[in-house]
N, C-alpha and C positions, 0 to 999 in steps of 0.2 A: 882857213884852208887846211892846214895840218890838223886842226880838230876831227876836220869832217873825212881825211885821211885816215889818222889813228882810229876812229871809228869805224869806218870801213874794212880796215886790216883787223881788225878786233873783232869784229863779225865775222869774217872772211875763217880767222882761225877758229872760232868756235861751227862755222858750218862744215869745215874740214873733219871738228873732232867729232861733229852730231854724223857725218857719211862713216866715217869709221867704227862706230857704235853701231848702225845699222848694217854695216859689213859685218864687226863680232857677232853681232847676235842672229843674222842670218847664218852665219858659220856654225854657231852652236845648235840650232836649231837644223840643219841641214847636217852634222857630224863630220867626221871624215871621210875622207877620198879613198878608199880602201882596195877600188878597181885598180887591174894593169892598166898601165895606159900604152898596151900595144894591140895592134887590131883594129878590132870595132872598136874595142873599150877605149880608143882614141876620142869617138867620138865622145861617150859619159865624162870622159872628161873636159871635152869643150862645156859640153851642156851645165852640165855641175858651174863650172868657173862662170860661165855668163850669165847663171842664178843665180850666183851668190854675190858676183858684183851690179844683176840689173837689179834684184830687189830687195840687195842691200841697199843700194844707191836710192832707191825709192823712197824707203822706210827712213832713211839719214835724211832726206829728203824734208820727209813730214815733220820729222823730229827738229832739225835746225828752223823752219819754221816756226813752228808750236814756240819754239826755245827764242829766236828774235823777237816774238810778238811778246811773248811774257817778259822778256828786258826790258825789249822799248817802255812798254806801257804800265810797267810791274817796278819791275828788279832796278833798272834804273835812276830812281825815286830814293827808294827804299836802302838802298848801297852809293847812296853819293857820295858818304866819308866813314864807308866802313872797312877797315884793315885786310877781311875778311871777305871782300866781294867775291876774288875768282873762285875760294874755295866753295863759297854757296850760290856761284855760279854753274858751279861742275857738279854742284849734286842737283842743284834745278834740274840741271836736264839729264841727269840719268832718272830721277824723277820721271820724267817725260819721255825717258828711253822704256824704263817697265810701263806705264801705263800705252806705249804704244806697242810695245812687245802683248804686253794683255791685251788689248783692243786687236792686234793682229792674231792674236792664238783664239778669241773668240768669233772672227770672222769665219778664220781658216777651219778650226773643229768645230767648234757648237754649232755655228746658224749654218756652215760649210756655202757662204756665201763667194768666199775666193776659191 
């Protein structure tokens, strides 16, 4: 029972870290907030903030996926007594964080399918 605990909680933290990578990189990719936020320009800023937290959330989303499926069935295995797991666990998925930052910038500009 506590295995399947500390597993759980062990996942839970890395889909915390995969939503927060998908926040940054939505942030950088969106810039700063450079608008007043009095006025209308109230509203640019709701809007702004609820796209950077809806499709950050999405994008941390895809990536904490990608990133359990490749533990469970991958990393796993391969790190069952190595010293070394969480740190090449953290580059797996920013691994998984650029190639879904590139699969997301080729959706958006090249095929401009999003």
């Amino acid at each position: 029972m506590m295995k399947v605990l500390k597993q759980v909680l062990t996942y839970l933290l890395w889909i915390a870290v995969s939503l927060l990578l998908g926040i940054i990189y939505m942030r950088i990719l969106l810039g700063p907030n450079n608008a007043p936020s009095e006025g209308l320009w109230y509203l640019f800023h709701i809007f702004y903030n609820f796209g950077l937290l809806h499709v950050g959330a999405m994008i941390g989303s895809v990536m904490a996926v990608l990133f359990i499926l490749l533990d469970v069935f991958y990393l796993k295995k391969k790190l069952k007594n190595n010293i070394q797991a969480i740190c090449i666990r953290f580059m797996s998925l920013i691994g998984i964080a650029t190639v879904v930052g590139v699969v997301h910038y080729v959706l958006e500009k090249v095929i401009d399918v999003i």
